[in-house]
C-alpha positions in Angstrom: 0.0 0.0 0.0 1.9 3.3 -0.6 2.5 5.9 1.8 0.7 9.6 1.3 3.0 12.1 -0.1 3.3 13.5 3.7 5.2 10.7 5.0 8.8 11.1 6.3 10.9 9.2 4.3 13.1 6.7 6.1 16.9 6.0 5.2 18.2 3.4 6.7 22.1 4.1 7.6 23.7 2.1 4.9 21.7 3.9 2.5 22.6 7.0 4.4 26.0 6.6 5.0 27.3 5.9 0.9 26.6 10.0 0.1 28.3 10.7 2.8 31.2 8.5 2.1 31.2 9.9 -1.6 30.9 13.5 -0.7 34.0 13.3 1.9 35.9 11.2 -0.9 35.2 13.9 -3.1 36.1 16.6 -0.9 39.4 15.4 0.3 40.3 14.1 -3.6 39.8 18.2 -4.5 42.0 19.4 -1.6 44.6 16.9 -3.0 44.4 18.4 -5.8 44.4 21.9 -4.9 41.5 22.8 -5.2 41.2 24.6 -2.1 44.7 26.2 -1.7 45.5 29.4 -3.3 47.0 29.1 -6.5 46.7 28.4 -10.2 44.2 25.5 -9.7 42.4 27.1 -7.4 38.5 26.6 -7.3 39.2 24.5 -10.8 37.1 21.1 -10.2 39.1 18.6 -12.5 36.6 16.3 -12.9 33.7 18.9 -13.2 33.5 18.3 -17.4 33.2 14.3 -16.6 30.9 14.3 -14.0 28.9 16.6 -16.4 28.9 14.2 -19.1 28.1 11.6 -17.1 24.7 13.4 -16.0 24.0 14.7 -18.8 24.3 12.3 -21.8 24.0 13.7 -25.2 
């Protein structure tokens, strides 16, 4: 039976816990990279034109 549309919707922590994971991959892959550090590369997101792509497919 499906829920109304006001109905909290429940994530479990292993579905919680992968975006998370990802996001704080993500963020310490850019300050590797410089992102974050004053500089030539500086607020450049490398992988900004794949991720992109991979979104939105031609």
């Amino acid at each position: 039976m499906p829920q109304p549309a006001s109905a909290p919707v429940v994530v479990s922590s292993v579905e919680g816990s992968f975006p998370w994971a990802e996001s704080f991959f993500y963020r310490k892959l850019l300050a590797a990279l410089g992102y974050f550090s004053p500089g030539a590369w500086q607020g450049i997101d490398r992988f900004s034109v794949t991720g992109y792509r991979r979104w939105h497919p031609r």
